[in-house]
KEKE-3310 file (N, C-alpha, C; in steps of 0.2 Angstrom, whole numbers, plus 5000, padded with zeros to 4 digits):
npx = (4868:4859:4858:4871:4870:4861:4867:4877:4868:4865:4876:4876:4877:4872:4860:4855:4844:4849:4844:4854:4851:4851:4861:4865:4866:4878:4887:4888:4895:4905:4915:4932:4937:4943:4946:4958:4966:4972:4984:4991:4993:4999:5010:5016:5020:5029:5040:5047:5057:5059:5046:5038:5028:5023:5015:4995:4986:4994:4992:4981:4979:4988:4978:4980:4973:4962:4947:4935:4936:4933:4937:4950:4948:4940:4948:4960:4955:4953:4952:4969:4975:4969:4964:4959:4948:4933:4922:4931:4934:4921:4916:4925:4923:4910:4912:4916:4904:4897:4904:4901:4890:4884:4894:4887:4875:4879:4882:4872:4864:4871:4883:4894:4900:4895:4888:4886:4882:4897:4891:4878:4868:4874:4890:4897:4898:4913:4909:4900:4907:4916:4907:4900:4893:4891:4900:4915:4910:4897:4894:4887:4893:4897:4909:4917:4909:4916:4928:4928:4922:4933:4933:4938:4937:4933:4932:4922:4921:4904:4897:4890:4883:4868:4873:4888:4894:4904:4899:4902:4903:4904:4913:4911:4920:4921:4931:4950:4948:4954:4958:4944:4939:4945:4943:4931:4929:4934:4927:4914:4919:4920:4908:4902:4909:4912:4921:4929:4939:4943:4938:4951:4958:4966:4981:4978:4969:4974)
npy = (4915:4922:4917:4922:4938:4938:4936:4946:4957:4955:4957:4969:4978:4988:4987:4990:4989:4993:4997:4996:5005:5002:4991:4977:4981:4991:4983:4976:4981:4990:4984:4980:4970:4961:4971:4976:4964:4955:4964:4966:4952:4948:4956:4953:4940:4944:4948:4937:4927:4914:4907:4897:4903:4916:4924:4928:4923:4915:4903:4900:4897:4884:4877:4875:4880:4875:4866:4869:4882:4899:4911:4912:4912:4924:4932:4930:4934:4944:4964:4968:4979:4990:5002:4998:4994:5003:5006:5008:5020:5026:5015:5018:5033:5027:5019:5029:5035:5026:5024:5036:5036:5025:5028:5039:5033:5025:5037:5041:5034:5033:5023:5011:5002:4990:4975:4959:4945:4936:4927:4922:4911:4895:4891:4880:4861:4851:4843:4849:4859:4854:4848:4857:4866:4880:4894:4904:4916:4918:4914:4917:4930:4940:4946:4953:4967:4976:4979:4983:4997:5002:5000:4997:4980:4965:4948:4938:4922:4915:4904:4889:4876:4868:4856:4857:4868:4882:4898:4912:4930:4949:4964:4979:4993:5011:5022:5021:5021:5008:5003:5005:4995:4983:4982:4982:4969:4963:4965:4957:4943:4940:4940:4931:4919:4908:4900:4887:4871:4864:4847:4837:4822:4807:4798:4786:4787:4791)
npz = (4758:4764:4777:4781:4780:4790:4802:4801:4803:4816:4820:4823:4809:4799:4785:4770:4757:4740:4722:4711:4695:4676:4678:4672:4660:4661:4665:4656:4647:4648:4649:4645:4643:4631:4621:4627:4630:4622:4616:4627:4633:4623:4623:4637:4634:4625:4630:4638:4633:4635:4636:4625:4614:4603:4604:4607:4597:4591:4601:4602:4588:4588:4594:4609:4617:4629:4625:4632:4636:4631:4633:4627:4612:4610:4612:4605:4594:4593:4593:4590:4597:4607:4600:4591:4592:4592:4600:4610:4618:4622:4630:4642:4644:4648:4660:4668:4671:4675:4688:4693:4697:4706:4714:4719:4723:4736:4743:4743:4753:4764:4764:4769:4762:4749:4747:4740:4733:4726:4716:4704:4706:4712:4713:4697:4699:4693:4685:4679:4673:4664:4656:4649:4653:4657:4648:4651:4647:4649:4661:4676:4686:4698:4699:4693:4693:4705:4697:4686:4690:4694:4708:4726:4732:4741:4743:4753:4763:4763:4768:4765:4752:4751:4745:4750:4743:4742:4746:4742:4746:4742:4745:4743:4745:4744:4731:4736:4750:4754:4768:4777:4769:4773:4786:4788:4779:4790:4800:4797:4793:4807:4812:4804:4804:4793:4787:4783:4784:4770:4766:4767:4761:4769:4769:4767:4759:4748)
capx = (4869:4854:4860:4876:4866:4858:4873:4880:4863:4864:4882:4876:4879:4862:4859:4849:4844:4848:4846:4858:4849:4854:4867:4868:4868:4884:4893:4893:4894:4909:4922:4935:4943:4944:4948:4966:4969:4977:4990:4993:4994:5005:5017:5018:5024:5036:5045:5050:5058:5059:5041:5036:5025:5026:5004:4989:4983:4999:4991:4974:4979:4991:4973:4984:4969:4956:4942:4930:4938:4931:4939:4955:4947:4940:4955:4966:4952:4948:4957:4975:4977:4965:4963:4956:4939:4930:4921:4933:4933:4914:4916:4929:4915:4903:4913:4915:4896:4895:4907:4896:4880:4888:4897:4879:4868:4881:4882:4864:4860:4877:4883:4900:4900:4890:4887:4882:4887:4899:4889:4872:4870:4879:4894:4897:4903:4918:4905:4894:4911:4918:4899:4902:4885:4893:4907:4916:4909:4891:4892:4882:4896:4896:4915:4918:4907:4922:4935:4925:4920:4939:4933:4942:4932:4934:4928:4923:4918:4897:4896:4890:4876:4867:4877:4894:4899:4905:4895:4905:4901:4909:4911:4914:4916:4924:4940:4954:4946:4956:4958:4940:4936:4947:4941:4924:4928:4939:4920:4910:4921:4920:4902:4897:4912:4911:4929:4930:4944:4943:4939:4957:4957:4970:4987:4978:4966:4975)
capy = (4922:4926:4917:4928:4942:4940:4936:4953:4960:4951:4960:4976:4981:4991:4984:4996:4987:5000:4998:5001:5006:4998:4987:4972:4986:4994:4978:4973:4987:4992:4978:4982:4963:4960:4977:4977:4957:4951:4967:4963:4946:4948:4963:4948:4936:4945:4951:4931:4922:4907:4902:4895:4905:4922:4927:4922:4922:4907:4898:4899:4893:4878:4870:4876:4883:4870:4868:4873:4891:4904:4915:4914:4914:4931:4936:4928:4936:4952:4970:4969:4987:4995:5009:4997:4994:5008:5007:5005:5025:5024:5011:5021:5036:5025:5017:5035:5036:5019:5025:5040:5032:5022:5032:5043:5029:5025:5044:5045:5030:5034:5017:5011:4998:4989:4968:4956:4940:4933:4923:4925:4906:4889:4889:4874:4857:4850:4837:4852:4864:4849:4849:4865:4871:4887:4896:4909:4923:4916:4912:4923:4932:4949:4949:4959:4974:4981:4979:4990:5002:5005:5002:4991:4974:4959:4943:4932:4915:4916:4898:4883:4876:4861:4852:4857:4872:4887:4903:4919:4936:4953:4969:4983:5002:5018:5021:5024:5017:5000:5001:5004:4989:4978:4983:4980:4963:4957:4960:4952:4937:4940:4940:4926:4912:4904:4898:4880:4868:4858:4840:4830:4813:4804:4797:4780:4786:4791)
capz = (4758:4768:4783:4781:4782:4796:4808:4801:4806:4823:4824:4823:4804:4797:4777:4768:4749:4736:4718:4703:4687:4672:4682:4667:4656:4661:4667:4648:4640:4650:4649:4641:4641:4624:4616:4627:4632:4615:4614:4635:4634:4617:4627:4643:4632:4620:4636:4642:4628:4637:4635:4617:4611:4602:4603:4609:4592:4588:4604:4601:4582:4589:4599:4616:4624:4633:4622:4635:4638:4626:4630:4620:4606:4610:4613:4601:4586:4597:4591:4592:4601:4611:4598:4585:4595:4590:4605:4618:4622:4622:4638:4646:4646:4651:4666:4674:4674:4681:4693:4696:4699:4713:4721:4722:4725:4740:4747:4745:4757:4767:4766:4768:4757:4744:4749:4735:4732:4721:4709:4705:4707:4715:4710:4697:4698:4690:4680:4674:4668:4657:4649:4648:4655:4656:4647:4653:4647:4652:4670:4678:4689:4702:4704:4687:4694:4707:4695:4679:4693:4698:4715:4730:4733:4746:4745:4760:4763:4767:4770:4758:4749:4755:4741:4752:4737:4746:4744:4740:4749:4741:4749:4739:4745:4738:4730:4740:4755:4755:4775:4779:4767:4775:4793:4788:4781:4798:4807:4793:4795:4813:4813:4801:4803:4789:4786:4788:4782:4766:4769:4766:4761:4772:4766:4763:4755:4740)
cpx = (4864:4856:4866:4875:4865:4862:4876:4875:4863:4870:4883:4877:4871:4865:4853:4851:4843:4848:4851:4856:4854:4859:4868:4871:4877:4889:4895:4896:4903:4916:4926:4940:4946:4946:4956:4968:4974:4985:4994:4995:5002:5015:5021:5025:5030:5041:5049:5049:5057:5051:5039:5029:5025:5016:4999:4984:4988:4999:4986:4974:4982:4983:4978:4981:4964:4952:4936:4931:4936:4933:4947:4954:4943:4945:4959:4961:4950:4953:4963:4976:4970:4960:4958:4949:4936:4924:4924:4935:4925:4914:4920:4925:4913:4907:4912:4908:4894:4897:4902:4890:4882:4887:4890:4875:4873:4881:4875:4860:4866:4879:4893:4904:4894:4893:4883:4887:4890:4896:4882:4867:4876:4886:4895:4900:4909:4914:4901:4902:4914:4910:4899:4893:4886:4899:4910:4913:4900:4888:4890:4885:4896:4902:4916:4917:4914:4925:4932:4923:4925:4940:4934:4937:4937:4931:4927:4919:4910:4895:4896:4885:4873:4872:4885:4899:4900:4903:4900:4902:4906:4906:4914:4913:4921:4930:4942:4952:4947:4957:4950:4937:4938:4943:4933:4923:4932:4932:4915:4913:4922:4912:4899:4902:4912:4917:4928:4935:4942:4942:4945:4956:4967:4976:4984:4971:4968:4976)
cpy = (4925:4925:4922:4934:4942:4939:4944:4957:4961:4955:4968:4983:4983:4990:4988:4992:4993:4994:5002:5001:5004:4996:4982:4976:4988:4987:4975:4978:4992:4989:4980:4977:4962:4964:4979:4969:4957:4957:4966:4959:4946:4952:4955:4944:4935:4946:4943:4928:4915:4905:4903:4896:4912:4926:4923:4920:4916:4900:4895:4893:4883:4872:4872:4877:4878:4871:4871:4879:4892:4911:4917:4916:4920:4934:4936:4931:4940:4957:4970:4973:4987:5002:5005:4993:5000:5008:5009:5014:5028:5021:5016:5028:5032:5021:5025:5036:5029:5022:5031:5039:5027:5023:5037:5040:5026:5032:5046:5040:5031:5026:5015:5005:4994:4979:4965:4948:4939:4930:4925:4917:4901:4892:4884:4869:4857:4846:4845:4859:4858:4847:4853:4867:4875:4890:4903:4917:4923:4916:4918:4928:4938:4949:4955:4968:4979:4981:4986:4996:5005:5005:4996:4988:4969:4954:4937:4927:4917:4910:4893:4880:4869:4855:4850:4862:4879:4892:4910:4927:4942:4958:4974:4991:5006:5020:5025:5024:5011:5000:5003:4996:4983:4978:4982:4972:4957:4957:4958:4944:4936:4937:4932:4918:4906:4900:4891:4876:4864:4852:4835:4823:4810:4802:4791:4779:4788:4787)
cpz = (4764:4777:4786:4784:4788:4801:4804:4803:4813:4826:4825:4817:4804:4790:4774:4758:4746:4730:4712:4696:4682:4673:4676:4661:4657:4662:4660:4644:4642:4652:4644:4641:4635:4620:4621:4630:4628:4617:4622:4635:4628:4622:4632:4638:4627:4625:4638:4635:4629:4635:4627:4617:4610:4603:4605:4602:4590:4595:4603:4593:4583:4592:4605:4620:4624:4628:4624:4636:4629:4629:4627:4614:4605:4611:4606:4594:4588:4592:4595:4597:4603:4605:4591:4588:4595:4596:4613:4620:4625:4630:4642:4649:4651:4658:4671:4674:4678:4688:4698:4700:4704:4716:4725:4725:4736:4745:4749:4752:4762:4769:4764:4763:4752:4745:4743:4734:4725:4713:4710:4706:4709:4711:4705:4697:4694:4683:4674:4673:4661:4652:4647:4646:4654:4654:4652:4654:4647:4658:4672:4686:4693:4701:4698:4692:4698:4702:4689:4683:4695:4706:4719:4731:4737:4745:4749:4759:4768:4769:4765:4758:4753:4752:4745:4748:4742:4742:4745:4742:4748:4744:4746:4741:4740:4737:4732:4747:4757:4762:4778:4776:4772:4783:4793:4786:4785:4800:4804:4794:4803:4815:4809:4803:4801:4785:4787:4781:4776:4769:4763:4766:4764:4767:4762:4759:4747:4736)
residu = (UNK:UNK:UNK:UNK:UNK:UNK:UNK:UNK:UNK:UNK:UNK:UNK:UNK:UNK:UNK:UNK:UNK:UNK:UNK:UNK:UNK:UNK:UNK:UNK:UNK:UNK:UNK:UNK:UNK:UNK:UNK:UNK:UNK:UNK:UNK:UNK:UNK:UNK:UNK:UNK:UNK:UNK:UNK:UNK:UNK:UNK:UNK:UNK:UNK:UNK:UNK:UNK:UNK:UNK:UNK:UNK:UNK:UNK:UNK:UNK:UNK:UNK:UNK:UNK:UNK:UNK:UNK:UNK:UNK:UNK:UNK:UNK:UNK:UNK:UNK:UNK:UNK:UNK:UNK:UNK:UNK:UNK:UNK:UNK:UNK:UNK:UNK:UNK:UNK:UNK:UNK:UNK:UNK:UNK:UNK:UNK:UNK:UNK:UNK:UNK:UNK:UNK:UNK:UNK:UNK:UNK:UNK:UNK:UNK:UNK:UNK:UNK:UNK:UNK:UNK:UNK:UNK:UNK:UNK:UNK:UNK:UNK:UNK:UNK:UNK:UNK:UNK:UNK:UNK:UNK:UNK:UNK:UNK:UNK:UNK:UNK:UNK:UNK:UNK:UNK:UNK:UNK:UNK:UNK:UNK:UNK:UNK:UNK:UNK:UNK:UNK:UNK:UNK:UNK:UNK:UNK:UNK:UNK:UNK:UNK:UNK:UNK:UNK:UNK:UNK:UNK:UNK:UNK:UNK:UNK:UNK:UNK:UNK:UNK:UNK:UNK:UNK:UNK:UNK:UNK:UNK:UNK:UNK:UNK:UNK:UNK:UNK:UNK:UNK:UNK:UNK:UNK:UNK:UNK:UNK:UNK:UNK:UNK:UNK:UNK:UNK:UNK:UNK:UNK:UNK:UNK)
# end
């Protein structure tokens, strides 16, 4: 990230570190996956007969969901409706003050986007999600933050670890500014050039 950084420095962009107070704070407090997933998921699936299953709560019961994922069974035991989380108007509050304090902390430093990466560590292997070092709802992830903000995000390729993991760089500005976002991240990827080709293994090597 940091070398990322500094080629978009090098390219002429200005980076001014802001703080967002009580940032873990609102990103949990303001998800509102599990008080509408089940009745969503449920709607999806009653809509399309063809696929056998009538609920996420008659997949989660059959054993259907991986046993590493946790979140089905948040789901499949969450509140059916939206209305029977007695919190979930509480979060919808509390996202427009997220959203406010943002958009303020961005107005106040006049900045046209807000840059952070992806994860807040490596990405993990394949070996260390089947140990299930981290679950879902553990991993120590940034992308959440645009989405409970309502506000447009980008994610660009920032390079990769010494290990070879690819490093995640989001760009997140002000809603209803989807064409400055994009035009910011064409010279962020102009600037860092961090794209590079998976390594394929040959025909005879399969």
């Amino acid at each position: 990230m940091h070398a990322a950084l500094d080629k978009i420095t090098a390219a002429g962009a200005e980076l001014v570190d802001v703080v967002i107070p009580g940032l873990d704070h609102y990103v949990a407090y303001t998800s509102v996956y599990f008080s509408r997933s089940r009745a969503d998921i449920d709607a999806f699936l009653a809509g399309r007969p063809g696929i056998d299953a009538d609920s996420v709560a008659q997949l989660y019961a059959d054993g259907r969901a991986h046993p590493n994922l946790d979140l089905p069974a948040g789901i499949a035991t969450g509140p059916a409706t939206a209305a029977e989380d007695p919190e979930y108007h509480g979060r919808l509050e509390a996202r427009e003050r997220f959203q406010r304090l943002v958009i303020g902390i961005m107005a106040g430093n006049g900045l046209d986007a807000l840059c952070f990466p992806d994860a807040r560590i490596a990405a993990p292997t394949r070996d260390e999600v089947l140990a299930s070092r981290w679950s879902c709802l553990e991993f120590p992830t940034n992308t959440v933050i645009a989405s409970q903000l309502w506000m447009p995000s980008v994610s660009l390729p920032a390079g990769f670890t010494d290990e070879g993991l690819p490093v995640g760089l989001e760009l997140m500005a002000l809603p209803y500014h989807e064409a400055d976002l994009l035009n910011l991240a064409y010279g962020v990827d102009q600037a860092t050039h961090s794209r590079r080709a998976p390594d394929l293994p040959t025909l005879g090597d399969w």
